[in-house]
N, CA, C and O atoms as a DFTB+ gen file, in Angstrom:
708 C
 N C O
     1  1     -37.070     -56.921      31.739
     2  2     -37.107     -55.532      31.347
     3  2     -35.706     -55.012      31.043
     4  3     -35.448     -54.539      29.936
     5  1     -34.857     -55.090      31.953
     6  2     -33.622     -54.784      31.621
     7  2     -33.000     -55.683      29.872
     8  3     -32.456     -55.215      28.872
     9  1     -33.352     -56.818      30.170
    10  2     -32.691     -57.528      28.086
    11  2     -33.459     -56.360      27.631
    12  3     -32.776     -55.445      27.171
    13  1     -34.624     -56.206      27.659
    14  2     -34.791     -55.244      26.671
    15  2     -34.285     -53.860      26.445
    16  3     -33.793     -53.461      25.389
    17  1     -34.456     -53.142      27.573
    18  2     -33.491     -52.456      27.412
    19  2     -32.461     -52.153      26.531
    20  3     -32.240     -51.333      25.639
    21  1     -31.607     -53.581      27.362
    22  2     -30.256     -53.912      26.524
    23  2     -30.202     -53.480      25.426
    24  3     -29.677     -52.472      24.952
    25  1     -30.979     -54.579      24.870
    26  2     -31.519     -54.813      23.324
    27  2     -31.594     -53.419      22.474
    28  3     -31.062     -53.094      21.413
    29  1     -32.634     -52.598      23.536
    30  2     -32.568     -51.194      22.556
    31  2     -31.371     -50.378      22.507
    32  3     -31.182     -49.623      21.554
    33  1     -30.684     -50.460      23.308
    34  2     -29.413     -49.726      23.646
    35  2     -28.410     -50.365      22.612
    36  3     -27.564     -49.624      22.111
    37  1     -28.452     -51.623      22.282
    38  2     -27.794     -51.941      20.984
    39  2     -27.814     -51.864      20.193
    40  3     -26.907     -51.671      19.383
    41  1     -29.408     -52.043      20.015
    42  2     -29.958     -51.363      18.544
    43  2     -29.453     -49.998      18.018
    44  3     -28.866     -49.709      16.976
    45  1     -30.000     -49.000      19.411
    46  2     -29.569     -47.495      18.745
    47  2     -28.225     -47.250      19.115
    48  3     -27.820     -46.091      19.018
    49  1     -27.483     -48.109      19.509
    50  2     -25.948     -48.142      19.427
    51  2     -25.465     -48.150      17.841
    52  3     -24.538     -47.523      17.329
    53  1     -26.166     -48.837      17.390
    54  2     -25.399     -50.083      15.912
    55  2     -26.067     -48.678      14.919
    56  3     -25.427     -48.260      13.954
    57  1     -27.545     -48.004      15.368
    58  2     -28.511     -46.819      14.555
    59  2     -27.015     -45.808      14.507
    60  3     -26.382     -45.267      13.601
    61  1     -26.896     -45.887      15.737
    62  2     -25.499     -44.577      15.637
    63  2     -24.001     -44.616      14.872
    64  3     -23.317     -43.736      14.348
    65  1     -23.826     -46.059      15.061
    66  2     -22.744     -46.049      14.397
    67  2     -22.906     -46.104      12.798
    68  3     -21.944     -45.948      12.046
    69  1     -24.082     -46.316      12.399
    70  2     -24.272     -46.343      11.502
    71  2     -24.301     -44.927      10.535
    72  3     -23.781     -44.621       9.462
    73  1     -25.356     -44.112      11.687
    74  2     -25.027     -42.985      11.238
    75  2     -24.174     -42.392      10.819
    76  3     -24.219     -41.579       9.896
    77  1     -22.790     -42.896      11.781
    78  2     -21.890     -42.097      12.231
    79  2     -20.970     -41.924      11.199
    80  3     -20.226     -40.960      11.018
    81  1     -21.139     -43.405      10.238
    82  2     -20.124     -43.635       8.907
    83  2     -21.014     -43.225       8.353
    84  3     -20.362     -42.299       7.870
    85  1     -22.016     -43.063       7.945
    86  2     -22.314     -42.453       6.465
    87  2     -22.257     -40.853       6.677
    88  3     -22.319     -40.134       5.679
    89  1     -22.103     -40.110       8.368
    90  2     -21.778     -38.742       8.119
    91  2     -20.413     -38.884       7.718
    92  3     -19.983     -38.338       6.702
    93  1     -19.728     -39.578       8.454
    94  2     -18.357     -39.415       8.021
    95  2     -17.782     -40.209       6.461
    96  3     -16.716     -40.004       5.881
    97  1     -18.548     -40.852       6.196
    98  2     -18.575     -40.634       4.348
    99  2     -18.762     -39.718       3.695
   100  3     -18.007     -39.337       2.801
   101  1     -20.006     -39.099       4.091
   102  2     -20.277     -37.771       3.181
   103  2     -19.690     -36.676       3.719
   104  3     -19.606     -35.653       3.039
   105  1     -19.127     -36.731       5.203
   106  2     -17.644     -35.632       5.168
   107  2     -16.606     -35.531       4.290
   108  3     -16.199     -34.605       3.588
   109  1     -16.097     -37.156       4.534
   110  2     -14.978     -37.224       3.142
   111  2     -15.325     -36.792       1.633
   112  3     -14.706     -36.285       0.697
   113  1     -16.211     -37.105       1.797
   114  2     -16.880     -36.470      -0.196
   115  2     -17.075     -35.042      -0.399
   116  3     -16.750     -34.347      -1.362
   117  1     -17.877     -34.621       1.076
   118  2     -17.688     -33.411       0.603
   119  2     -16.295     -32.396       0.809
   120  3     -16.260     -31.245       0.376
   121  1     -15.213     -33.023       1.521
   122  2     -13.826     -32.477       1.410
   123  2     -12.745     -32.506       0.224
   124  3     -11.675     -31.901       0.182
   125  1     -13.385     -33.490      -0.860
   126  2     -13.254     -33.952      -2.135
   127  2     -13.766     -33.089      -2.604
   128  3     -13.034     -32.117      -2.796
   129  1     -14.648     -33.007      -2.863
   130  2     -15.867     -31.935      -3.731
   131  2     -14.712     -30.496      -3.450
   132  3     -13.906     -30.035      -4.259
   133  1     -14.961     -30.083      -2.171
   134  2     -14.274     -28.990      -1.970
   135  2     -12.428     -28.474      -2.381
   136  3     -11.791     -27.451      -2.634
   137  1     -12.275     -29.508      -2.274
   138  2     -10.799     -29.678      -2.507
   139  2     -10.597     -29.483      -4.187
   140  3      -9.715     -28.767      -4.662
   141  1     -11.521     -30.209      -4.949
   142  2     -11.693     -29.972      -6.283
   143  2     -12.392     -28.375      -6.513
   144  3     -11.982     -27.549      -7.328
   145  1     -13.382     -28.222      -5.702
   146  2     -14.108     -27.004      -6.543
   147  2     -12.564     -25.794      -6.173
   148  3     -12.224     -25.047      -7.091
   149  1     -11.833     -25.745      -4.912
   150  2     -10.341     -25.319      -4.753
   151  2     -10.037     -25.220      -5.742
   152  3     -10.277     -24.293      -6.515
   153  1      -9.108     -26.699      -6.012
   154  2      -8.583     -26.226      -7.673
   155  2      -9.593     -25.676      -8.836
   156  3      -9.285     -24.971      -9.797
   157  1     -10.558     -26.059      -8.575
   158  2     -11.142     -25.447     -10.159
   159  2     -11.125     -23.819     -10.085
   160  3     -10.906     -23.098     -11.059
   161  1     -11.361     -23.421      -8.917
   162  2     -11.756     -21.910      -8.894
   163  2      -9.804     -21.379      -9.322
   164  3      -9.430     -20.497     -10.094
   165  1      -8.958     -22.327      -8.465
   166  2      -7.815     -21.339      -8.449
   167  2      -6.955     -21.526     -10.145
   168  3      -6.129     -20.784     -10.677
   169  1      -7.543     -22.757     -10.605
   170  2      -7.140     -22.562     -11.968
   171  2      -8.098     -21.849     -12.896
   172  3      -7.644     -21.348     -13.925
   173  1      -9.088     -21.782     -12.681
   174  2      -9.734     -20.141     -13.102
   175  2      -8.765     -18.912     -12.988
   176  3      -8.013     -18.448     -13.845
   177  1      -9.039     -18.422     -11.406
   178  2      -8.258     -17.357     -11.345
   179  2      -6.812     -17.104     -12.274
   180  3      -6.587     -16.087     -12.930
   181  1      -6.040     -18.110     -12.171
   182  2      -4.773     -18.343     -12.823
   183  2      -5.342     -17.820     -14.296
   184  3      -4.990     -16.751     -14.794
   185  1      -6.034     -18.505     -14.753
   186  2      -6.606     -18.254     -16.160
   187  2      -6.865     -16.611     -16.736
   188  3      -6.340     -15.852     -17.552
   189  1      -7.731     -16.596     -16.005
   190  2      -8.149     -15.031     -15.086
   191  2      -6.825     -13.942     -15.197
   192  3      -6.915     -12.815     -15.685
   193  1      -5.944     -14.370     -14.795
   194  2      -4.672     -13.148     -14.241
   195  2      -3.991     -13.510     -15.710
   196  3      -3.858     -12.568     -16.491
   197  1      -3.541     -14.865     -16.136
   198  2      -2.954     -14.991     -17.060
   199  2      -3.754     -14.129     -18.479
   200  3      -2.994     -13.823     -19.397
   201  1      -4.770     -13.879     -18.578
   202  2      -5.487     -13.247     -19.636
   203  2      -5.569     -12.066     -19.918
   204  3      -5.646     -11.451     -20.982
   205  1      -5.526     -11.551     -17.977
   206  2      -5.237     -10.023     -17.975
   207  2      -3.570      -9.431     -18.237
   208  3      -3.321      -8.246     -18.458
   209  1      -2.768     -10.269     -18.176
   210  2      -1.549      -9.786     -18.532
   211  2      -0.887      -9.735     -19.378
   212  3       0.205      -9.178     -19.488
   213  1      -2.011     -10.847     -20.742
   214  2      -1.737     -10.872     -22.326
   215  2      -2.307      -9.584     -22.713
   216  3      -1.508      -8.978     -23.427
   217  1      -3.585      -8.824     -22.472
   218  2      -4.246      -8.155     -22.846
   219  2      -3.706      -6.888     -22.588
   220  3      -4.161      -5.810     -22.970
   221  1      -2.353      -7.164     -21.675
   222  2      -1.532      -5.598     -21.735
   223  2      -0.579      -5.301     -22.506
   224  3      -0.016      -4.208     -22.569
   225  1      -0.269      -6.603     -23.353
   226  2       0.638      -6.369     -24.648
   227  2       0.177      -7.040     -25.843
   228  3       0.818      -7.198     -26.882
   229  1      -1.160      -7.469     -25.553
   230  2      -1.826      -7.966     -26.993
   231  2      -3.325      -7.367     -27.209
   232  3      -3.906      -6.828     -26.267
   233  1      -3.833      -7.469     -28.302
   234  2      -5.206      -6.761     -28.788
   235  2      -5.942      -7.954     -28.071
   236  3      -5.584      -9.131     -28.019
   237  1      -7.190      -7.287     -27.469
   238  2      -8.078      -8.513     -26.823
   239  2      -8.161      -9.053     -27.536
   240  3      -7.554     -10.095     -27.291
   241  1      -8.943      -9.092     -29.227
   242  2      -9.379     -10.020     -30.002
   243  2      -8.182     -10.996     -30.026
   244  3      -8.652     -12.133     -30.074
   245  1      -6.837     -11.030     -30.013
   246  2      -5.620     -11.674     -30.175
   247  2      -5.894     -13.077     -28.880
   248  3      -6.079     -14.291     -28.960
   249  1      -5.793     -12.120     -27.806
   250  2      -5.713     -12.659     -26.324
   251  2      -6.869     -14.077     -26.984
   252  3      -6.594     -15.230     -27.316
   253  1      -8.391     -13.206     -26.955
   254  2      -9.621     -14.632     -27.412
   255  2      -8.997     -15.726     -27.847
   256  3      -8.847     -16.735     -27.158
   257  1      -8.469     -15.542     -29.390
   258  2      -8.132     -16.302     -29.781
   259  2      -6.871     -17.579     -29.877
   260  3      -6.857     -18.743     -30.278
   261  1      -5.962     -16.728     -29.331
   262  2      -4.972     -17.655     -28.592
   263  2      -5.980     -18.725     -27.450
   264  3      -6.310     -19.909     -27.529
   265  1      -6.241     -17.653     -26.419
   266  2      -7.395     -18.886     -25.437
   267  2      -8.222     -19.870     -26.073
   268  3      -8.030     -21.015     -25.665
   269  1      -9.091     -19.727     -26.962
   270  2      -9.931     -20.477     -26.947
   271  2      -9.523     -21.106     -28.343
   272  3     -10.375     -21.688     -29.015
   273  1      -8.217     -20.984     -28.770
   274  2      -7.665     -22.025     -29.606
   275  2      -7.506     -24.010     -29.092
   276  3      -6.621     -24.534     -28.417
   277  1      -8.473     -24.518     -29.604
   278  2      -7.628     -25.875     -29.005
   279  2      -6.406     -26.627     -29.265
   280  3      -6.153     -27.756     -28.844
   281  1      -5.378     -25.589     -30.302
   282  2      -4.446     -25.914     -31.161
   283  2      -3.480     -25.181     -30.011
   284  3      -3.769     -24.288     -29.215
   285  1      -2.020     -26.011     -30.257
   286  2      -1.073     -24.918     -29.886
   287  2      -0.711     -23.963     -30.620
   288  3      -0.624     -23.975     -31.848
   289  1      -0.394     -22.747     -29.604
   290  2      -0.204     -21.378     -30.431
   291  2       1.189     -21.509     -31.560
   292  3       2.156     -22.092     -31.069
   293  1       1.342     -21.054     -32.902
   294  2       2.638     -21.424     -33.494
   295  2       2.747     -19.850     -33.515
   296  3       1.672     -19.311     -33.257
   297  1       4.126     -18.714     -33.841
   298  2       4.504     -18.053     -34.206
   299  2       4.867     -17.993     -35.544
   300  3       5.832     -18.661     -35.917
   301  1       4.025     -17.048     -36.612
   302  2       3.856     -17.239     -37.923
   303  2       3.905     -16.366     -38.349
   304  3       3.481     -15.489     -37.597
   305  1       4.277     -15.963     -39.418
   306  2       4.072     -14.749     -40.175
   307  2       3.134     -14.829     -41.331
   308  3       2.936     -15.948     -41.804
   309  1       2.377     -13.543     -41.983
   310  2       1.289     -13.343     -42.612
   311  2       0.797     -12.154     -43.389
   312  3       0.133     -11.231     -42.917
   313  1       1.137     -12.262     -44.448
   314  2       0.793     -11.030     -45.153
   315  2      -0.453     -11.040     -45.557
   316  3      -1.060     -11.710     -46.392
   317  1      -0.808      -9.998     -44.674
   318  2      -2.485      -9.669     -45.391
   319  2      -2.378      -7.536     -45.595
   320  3      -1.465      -6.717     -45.484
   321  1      -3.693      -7.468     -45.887
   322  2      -3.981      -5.986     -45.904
   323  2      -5.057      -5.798     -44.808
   324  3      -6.085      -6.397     -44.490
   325  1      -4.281      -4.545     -44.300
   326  2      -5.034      -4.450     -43.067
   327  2      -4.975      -2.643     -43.371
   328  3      -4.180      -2.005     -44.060
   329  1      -6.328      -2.110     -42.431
   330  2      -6.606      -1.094     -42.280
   331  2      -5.943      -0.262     -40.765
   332  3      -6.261      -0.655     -39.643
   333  1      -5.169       0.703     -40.957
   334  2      -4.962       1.126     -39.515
   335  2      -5.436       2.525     -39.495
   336  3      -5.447       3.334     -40.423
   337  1      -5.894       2.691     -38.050
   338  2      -6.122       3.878     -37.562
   339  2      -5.579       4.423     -36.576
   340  3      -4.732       3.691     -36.063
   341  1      -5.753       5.784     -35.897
   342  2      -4.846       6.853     -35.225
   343  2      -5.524       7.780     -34.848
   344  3      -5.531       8.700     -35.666
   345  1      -6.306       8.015     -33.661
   346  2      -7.238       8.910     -32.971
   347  2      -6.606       9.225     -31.736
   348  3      -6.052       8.351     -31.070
   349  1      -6.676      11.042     -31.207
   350  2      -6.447      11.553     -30.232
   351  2      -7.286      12.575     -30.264
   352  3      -8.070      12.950     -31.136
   353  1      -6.995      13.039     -29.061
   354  2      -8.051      14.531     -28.494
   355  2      -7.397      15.766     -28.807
   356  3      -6.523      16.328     -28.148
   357  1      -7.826      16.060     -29.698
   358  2      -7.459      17.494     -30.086
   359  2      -6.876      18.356     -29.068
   360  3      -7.073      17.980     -27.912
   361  1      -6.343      19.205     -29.193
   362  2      -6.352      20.120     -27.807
   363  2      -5.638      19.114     -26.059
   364  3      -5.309      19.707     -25.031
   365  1      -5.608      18.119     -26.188
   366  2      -5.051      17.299     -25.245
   367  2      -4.457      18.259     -24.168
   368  3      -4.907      18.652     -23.092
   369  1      -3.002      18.559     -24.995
   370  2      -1.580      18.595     -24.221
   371  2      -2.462      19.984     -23.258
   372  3      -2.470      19.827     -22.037
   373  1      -3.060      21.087     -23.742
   374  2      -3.051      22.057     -23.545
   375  2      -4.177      22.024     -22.431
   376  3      -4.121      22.778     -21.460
   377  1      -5.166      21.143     -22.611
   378  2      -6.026      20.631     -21.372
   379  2      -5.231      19.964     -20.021
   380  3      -5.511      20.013     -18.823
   381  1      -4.561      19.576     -20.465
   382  2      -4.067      18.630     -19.603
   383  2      -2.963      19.673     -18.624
   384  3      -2.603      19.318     -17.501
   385  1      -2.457      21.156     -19.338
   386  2      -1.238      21.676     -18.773
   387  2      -2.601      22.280     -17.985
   388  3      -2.544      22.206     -16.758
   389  1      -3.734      22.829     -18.523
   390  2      -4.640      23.631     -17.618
   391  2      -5.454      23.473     -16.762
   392  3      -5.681      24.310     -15.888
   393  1      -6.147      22.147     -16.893
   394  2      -7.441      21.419     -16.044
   395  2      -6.616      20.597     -14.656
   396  3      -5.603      19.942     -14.410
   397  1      -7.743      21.112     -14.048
   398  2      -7.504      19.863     -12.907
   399  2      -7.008      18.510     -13.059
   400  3      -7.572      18.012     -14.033
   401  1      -6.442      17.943     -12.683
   402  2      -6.010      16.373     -12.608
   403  2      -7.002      15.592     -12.866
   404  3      -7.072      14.963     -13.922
   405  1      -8.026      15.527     -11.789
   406  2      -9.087      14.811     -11.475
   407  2      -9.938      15.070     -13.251
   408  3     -10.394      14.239     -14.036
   409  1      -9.879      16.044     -13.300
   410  2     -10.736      16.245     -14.226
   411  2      -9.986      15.407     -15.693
   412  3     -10.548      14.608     -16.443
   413  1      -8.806      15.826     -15.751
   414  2      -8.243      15.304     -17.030
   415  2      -8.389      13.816     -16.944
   416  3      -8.881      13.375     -17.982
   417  1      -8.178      13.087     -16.236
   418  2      -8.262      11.477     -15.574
   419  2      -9.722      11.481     -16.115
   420  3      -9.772      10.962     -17.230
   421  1     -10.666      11.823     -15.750
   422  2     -12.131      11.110     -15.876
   423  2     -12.313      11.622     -17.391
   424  3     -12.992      10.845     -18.064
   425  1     -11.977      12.452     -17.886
   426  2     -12.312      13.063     -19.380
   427  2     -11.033      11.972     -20.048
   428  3     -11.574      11.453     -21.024
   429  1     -10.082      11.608     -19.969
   430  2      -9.511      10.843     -20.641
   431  2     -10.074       9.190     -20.404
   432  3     -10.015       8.483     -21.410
   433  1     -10.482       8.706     -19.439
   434  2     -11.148       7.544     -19.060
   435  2     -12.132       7.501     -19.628
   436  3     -12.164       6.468     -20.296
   437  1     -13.327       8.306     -19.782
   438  2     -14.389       8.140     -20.514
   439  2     -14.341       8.526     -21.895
   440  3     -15.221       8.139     -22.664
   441  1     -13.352       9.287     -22.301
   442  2     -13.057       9.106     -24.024
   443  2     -12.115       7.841     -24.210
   444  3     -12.466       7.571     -25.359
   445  1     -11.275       6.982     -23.935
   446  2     -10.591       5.749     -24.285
   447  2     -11.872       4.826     -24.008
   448  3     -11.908       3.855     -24.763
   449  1     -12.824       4.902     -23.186
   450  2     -13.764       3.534     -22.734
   451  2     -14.624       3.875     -23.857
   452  3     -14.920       2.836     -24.446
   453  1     -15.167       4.935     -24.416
   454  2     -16.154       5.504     -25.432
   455  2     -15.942       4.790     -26.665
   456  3     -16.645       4.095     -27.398
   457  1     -14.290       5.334     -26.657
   458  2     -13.756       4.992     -28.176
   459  2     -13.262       3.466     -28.182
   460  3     -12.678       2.984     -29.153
   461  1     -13.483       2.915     -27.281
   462  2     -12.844       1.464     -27.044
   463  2     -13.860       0.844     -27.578
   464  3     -13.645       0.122     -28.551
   465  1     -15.252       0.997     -27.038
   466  2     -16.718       0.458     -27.224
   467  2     -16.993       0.842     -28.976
   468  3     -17.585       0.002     -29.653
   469  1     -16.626       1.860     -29.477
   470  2     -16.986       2.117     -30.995
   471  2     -15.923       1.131     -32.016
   472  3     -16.165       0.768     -33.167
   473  1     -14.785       0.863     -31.259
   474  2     -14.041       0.146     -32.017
   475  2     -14.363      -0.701     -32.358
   476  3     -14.547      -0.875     -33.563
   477  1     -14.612      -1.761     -31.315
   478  2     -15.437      -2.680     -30.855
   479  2     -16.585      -3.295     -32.065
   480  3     -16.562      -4.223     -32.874
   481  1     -17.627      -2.164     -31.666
   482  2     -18.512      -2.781     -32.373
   483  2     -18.881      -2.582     -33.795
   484  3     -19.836      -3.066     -34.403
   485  1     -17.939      -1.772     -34.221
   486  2     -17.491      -1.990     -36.019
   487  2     -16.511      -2.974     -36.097
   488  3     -16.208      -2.975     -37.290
   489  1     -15.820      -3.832     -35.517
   490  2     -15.903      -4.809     -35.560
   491  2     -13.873      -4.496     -36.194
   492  3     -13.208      -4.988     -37.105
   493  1     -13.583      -3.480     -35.136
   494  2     -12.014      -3.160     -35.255
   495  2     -11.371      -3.633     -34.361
   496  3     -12.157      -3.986     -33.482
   497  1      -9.881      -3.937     -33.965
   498  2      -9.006      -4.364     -33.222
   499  2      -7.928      -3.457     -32.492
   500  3      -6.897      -3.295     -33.146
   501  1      -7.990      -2.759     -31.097
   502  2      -7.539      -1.496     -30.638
   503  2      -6.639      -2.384     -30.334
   504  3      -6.913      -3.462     -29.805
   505  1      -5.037      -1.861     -30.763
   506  2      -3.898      -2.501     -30.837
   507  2      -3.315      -2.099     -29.057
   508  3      -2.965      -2.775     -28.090
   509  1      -3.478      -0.566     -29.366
   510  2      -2.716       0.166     -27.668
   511  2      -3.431       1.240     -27.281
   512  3      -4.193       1.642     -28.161
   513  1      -3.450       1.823     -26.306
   514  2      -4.028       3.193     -25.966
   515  2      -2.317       3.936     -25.825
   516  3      -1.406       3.415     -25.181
   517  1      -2.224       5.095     -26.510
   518  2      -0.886       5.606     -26.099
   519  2      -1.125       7.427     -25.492
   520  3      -0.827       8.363     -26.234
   521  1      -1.668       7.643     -24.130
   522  2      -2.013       8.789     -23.575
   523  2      -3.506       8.607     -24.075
   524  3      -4.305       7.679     -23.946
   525  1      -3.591      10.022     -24.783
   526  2      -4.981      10.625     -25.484
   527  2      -5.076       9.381     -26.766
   528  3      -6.216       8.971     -26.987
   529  1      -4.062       8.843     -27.515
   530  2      -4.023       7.804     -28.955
   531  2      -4.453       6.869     -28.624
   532  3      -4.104       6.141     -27.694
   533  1      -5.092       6.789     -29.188
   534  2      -5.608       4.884     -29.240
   535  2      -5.191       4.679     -30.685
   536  3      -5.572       5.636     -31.359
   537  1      -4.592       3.835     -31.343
   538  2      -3.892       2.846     -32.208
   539  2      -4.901       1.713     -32.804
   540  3      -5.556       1.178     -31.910
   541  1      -5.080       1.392     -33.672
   542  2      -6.084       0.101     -33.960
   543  2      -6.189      -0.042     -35.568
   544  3      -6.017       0.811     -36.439
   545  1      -6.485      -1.236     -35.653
   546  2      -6.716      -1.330     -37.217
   547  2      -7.786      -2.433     -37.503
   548  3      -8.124      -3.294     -36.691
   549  1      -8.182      -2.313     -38.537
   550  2      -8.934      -3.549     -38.994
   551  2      -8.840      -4.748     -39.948
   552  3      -8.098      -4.434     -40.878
   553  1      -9.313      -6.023     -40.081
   554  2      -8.262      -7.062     -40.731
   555  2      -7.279      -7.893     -40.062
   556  3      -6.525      -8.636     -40.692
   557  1      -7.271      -7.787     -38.830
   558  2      -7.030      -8.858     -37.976
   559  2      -7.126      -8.800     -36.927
   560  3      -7.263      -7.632     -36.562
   561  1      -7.130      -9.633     -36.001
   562  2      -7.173     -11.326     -35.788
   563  2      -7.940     -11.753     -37.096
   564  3      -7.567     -12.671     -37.826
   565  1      -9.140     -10.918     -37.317
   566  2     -10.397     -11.514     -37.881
   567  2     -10.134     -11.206     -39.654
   568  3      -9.664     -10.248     -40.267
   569  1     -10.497     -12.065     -39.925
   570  2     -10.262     -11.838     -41.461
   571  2     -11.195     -11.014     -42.171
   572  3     -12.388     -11.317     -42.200
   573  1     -10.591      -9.640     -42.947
   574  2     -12.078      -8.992     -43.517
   575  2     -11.346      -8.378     -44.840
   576  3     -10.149      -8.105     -44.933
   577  1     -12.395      -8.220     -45.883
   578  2     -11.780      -7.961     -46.668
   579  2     -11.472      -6.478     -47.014
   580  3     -12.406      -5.744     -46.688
   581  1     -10.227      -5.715     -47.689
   582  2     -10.385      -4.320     -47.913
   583  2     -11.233      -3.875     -47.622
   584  3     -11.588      -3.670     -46.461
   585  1     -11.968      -3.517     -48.914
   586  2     -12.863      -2.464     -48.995
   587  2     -13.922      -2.522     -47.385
   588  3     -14.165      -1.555     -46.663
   589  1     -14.447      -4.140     -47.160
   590  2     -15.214      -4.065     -45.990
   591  2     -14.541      -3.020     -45.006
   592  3     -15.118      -2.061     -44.493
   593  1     -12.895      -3.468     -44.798
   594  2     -12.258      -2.706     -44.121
   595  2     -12.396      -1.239     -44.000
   596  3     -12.624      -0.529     -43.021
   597  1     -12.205      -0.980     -45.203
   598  2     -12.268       0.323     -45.401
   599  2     -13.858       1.285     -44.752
   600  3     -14.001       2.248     -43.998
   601  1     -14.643       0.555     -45.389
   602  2     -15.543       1.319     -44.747
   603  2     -16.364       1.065     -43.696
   604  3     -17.215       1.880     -43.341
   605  1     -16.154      -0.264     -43.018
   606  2     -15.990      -0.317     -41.502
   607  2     -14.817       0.837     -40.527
   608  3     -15.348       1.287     -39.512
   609  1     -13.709       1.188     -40.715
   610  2     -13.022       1.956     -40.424
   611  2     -13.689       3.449     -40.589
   612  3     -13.466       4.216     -39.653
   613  1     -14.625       4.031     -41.875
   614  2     -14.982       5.105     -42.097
   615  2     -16.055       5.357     -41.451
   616  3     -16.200       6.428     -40.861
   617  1     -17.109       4.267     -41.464
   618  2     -18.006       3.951     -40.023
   619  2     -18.107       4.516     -39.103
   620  3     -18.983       5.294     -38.725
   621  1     -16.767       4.005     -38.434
   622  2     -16.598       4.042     -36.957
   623  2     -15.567       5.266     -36.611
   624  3     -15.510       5.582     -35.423
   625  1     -14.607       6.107     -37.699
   626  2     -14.297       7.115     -38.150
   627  2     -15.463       8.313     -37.231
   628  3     -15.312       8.970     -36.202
   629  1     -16.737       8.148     -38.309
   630  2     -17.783       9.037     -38.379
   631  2     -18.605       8.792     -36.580
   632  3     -18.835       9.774     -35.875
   633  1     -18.860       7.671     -36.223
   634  2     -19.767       7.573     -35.144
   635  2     -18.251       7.955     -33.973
   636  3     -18.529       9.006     -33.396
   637  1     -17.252       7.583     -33.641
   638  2     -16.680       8.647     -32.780
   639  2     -16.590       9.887     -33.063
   640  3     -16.279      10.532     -32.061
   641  1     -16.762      10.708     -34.265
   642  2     -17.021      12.452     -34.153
   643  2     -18.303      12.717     -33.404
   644  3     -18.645      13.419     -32.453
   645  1     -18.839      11.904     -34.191
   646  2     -20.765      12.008     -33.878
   647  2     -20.528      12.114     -32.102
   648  3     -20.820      13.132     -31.474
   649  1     -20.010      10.993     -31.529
   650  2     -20.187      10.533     -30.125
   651  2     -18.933      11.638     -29.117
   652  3     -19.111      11.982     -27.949
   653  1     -17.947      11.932     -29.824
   654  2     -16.830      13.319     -29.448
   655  2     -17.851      14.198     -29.238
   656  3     -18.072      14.397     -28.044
   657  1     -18.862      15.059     -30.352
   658  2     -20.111      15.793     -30.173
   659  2     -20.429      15.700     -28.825
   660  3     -19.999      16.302     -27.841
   661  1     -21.140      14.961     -28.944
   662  2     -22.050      14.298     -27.188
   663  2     -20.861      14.823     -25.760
   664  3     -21.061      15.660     -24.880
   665  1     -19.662      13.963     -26.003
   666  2     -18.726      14.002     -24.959
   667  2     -18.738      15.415     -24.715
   668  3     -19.382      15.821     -23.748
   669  1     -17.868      16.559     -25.748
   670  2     -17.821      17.570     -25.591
   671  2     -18.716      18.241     -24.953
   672  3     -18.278      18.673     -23.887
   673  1     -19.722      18.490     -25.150
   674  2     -20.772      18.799     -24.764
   675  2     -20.827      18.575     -23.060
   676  3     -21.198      19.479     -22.312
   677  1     -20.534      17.652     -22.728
   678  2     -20.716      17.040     -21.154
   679  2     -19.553      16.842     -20.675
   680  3     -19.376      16.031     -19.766
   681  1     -18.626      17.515     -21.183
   682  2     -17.636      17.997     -20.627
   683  2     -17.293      19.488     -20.710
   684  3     -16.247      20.051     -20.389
   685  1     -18.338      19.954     -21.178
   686  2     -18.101      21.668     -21.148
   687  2     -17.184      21.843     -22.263
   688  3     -17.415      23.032     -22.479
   689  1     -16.409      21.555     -23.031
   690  2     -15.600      21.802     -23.659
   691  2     -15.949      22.775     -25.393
   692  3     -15.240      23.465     -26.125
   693  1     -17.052      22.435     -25.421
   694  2     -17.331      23.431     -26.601
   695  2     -16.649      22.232     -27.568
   696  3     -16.707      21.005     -27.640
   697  1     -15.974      23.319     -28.258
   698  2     -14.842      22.348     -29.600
   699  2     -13.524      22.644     -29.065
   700  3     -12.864      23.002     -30.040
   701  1     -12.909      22.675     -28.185
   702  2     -11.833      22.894     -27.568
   703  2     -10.894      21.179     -27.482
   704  3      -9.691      21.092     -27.234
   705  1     -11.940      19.831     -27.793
   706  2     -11.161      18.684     -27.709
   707  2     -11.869      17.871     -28.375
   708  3     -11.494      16.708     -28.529
């Protein structure tokens, strides 16, 4: 009785050690795994921060395309025709000497995010926001021709008055901005 015993006690000795390396295999793998998904996330982030700090001195569409170039970037020059534009809030300075803080902050935040989104999707390139100005033109990054230009720009001209309408309105302002 006791050999047998033995016997089993060796058996689930040899069961354990056996175990014991394939947990501690798939520890090591998964400290691999982890160690990699590490770098992958932190060269994301890097990616991440590096994108947000082009996009504070370059037009997003610019930023895209540098990124998802598989070419290296060259510094070039390029004459094309391009459309520019020049939008602010009427009445600004004089809101801004009279209204609350709080208030001027959220009325200027939701007219730059408004007019950011109309730029956008006429298919323009907002160069800077400068205060109440936003800056932008059309015809590059993306290649378009004049006239398209032109009246993509007149477009989107017309649907920020249209959408100023709306704002005003829900900002109390009457026609005052």
């Amino acid at each position: 009785r006791q050999r047998e015993l033995e016997g089993l006690v060796a058996l689930r000795t040899a069961d354990l050690k056996s175990a014991l390396r394939t947990v501690e295999d798939q520890r090591s793998q998964l400290q691999e795994f982890n160690a990699q998904l590490e770098r992958k996330v932190r060269e994301q982030f890097e990616q991440i921060v590096r994108d947000k700090r082009l996009t504070k001195y370059f037009p997003r569409k610019l930023v895209d395309k540098i990124l998802l170039s598989p070419e290296d970037v060259s510094l070039s020059t390029e004459k094309r025709v391009v459309t520019t534009f020049f939008t602010d809030l009427t009445g600004f300075t004089r809101l801004s000497d009279t209204a609350d803080p709080d208030r001027v902050t959220a009325i200027l935040n939701e007219y730059l995010s408004e007019m950011a989104a109309l730029i956008e999707a006429h298919g323009g390139t907002l160069a800077r926001f400068m205060g109440d100005g936003i800056l932008g033109f059309f015809g590059t990054p993306d290649e378009m021709a004049p006239p398209v230009q032109a009246e993509s720009a007149v477009r989107m001209a017309l649907a920020m008055q249209d959408r100023m309408g709306g704002l005003r309105e829900r900002w109390g302002l009457g026609g005052e901005s």
